[in-house]
Backbone as a chain_set.jsonl record, in Angstrom:
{"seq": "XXXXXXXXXXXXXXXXXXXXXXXXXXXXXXXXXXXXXXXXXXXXXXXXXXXXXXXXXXXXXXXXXXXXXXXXXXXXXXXXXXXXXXXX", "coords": {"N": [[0.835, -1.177, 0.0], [0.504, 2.275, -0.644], [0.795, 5.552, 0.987], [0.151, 8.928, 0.868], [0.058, 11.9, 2.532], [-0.746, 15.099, 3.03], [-0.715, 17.358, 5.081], [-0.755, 20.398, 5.124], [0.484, 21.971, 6.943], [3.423, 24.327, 6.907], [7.182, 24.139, 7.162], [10.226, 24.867, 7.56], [12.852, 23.929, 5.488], [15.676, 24.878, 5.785], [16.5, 25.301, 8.42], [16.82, 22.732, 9.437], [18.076, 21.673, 7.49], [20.742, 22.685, 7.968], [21.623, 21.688, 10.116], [21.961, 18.718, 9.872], [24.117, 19.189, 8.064], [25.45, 20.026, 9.851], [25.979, 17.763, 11.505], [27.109, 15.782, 9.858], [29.417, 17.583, 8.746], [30.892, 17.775, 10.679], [31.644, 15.416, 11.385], [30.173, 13.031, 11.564], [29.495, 9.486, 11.756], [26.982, 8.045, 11.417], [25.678, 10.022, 9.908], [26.779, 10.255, 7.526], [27.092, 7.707, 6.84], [24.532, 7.283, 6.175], [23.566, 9.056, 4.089], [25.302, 7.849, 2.478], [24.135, 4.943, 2.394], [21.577, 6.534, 0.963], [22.394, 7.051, -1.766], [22.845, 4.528, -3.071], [20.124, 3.367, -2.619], [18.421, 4.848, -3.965], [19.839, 3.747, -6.498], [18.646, 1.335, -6.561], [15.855, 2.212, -6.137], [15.797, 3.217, -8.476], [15.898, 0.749, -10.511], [13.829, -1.087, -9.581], [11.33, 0.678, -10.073], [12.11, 0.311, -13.12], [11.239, -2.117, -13.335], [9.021, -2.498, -12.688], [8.274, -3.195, -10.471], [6.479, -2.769, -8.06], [6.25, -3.854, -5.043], [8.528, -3.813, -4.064], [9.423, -1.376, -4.876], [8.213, 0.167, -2.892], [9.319, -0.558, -0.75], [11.884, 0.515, -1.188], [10.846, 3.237, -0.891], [10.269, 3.259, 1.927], [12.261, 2.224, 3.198], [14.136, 5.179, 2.33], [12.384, 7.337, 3.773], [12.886, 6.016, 6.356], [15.715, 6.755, 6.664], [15.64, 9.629, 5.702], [14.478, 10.411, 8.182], [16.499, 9.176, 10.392], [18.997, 11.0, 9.5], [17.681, 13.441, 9.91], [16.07, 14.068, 12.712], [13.518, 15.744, 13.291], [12.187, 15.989, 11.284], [9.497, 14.428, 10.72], [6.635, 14.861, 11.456], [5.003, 15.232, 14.774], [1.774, 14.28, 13.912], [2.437, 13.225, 11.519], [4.113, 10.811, 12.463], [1.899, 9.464, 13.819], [-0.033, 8.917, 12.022], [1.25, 7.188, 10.08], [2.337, 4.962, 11.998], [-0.676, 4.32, 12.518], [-1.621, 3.437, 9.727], [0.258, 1.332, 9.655]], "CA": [[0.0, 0.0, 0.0], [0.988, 3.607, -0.43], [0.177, 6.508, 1.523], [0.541, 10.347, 0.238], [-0.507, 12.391, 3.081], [-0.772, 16.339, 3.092], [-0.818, 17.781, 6.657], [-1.298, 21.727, 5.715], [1.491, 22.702, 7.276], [4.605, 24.354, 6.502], [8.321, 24.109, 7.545], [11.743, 25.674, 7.053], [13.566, 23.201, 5.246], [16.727, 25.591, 6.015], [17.09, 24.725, 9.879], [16.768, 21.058, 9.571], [19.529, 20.906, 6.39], [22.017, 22.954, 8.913], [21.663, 20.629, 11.498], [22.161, 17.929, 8.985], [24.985, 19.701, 7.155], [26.591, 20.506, 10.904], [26.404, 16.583, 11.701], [28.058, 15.774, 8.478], [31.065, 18.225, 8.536], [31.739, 17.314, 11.964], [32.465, 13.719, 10.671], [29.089, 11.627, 12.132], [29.662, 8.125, 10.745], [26.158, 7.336, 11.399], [25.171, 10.506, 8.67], [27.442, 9.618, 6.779], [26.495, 5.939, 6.394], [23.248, 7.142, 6.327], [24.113, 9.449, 2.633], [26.184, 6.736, 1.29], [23.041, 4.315, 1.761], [20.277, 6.93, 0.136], [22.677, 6.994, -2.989], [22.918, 2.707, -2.927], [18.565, 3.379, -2.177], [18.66, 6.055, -5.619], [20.039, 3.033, -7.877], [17.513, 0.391, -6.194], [14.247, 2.746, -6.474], [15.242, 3.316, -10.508], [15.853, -0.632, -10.843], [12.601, -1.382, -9.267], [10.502, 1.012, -11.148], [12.25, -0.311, -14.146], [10.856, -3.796, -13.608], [7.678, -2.346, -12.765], [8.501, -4.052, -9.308], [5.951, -1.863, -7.041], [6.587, -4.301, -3.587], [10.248, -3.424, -4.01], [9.657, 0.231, -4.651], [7.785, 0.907, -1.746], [10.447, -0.608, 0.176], [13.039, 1.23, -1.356], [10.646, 4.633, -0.216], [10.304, 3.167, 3.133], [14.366, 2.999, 3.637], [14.549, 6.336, 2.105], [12.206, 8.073, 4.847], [13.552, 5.885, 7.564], [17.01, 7.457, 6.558], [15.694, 10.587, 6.034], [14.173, 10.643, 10.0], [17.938, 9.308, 10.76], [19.621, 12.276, 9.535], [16.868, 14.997, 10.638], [15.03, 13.808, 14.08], [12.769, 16.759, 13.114], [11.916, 15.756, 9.632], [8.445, 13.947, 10.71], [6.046, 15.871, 12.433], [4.292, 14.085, 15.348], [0.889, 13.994, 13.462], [2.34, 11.89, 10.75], [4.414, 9.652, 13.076], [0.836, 8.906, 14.346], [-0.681, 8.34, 10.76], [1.97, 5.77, 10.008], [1.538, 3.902, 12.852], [-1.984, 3.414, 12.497], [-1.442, 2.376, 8.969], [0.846, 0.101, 9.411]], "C": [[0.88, 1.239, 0.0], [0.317, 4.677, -0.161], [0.556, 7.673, 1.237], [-0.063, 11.276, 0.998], [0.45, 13.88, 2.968], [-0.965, 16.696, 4.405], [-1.154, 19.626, 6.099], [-0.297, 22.47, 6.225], [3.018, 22.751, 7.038], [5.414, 24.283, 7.371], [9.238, 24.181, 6.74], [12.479, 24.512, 7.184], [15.276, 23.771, 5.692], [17.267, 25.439, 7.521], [17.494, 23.579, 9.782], [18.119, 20.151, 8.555], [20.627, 21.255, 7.092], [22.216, 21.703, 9.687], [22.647, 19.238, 10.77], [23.696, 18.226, 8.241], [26.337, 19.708, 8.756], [27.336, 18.697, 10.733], [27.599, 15.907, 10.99], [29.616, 16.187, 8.56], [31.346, 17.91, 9.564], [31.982, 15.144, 12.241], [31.408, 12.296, 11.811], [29.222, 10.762, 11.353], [27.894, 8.021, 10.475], [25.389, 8.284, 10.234], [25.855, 9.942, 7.742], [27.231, 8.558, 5.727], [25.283, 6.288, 5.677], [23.187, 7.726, 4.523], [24.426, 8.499, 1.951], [24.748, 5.709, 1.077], [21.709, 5.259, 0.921], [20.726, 6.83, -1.802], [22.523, 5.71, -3.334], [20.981, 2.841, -3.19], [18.006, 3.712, -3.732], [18.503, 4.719, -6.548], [18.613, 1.809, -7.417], [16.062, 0.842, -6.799], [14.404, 2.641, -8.071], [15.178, 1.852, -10.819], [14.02, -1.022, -10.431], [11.496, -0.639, -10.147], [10.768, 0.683, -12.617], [11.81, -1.567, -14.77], [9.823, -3.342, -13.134], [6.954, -3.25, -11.304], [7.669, -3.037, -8.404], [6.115, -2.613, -5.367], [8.164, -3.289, -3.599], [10.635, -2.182, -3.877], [9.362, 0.918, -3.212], [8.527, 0.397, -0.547], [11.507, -0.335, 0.286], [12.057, 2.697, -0.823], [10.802, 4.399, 1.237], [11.39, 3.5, 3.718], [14.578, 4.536, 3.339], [14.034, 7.245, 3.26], [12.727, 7.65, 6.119], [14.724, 6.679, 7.887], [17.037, 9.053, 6.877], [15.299, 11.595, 7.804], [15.46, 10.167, 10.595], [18.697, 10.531, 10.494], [18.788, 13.731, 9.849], [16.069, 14.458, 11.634], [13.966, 14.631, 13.812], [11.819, 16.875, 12.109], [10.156, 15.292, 10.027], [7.557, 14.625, 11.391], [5.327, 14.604, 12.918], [3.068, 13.399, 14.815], [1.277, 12.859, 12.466], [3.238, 10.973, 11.329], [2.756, 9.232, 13.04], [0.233, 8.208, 13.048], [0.172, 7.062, 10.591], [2.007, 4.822, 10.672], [0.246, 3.241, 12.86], [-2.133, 3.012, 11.131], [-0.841, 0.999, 8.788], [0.34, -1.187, 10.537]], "O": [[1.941, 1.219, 0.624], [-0.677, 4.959, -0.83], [1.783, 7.645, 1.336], [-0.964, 11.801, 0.343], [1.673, 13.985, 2.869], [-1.737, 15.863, 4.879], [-1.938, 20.171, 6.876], [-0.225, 23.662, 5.924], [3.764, 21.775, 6.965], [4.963, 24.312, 8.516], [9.289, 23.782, 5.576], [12.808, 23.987, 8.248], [16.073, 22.86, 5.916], [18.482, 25.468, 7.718], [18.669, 23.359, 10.073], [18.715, 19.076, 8.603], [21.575, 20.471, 7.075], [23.15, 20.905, 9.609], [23.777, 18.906, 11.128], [24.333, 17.229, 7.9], [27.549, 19.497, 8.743], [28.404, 18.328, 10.245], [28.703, 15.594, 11.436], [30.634, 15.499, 8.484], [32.535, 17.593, 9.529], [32.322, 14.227, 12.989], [31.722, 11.276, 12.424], [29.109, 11.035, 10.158], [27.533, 7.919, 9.302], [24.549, 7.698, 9.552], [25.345, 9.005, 7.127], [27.2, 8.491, 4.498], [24.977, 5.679, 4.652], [22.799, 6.907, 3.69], [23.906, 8.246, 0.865], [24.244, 5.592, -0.04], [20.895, 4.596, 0.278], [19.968, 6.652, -2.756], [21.753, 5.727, -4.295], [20.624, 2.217, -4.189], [17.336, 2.972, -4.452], [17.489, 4.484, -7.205], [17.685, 1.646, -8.209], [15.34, 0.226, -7.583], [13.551, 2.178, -8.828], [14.21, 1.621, -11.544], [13.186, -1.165, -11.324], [10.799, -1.32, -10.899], [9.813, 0.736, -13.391], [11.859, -2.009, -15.917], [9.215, -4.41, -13.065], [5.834, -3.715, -11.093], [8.474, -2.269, -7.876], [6.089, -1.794, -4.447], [8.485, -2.222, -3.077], [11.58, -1.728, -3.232], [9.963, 1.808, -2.611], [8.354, 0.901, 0.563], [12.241, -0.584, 1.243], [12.821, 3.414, -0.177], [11.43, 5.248, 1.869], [11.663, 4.466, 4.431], [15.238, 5.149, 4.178], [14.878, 7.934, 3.832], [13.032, 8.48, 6.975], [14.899, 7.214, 8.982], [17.755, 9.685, 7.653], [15.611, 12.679, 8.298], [15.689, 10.864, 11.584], [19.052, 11.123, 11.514], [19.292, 14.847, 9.979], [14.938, 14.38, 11.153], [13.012, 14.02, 14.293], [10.866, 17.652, 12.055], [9.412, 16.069, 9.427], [8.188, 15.159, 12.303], [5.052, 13.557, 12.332], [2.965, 12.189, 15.015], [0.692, 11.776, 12.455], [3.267, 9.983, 10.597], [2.433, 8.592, 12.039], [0.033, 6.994, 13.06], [-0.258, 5.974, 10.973], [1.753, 3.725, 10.176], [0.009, 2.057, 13.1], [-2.895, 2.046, 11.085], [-1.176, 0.002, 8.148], [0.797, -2.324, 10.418]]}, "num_chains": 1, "name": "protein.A"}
């Protein structure tokens, strides 16, 4: 299944990439890692939509937001933690 939820509300992508950008230059393995796998994630999602593989894709988006809530703690707002949970 895939979910495409709108919440309404905005946020300053510009705090959340510092933070992200600080982690980074100050040599976090665990961002780090976390970059090196979204590029590894990148070649997966185009393979999968290439084979028209939709299980596979949506488990290459899944890794991608897990990653992206690894490198920004901030990235999810509590409302859609909650949505995801009760989908899943």
């Amino acid at each position: 299944h895939l979910m495409h939820a709108f919440t309404g509300k905005t946020r300053l992508a510009r705090g959340l990439l510092e933070g992200v950008l600080r982690r980074w230059h100050g040599g976090s393995e665990e961002v780090v890692a976390a970059l090196d796998e979204l590029v590894v994630g990148a070649h997966a999602m185009a393979a999968a939509l290439e084979a028209a593989d939709i299980a596979r894709a949506g488990a290459c988006l899944d890794r991608y937001w897990q990653l992206k809530r690894l490198l920004c703690l901030d990235a999810e707002p509590p409302a859609v933690s909650r949505m995801l949970a009760r989908a899943r």
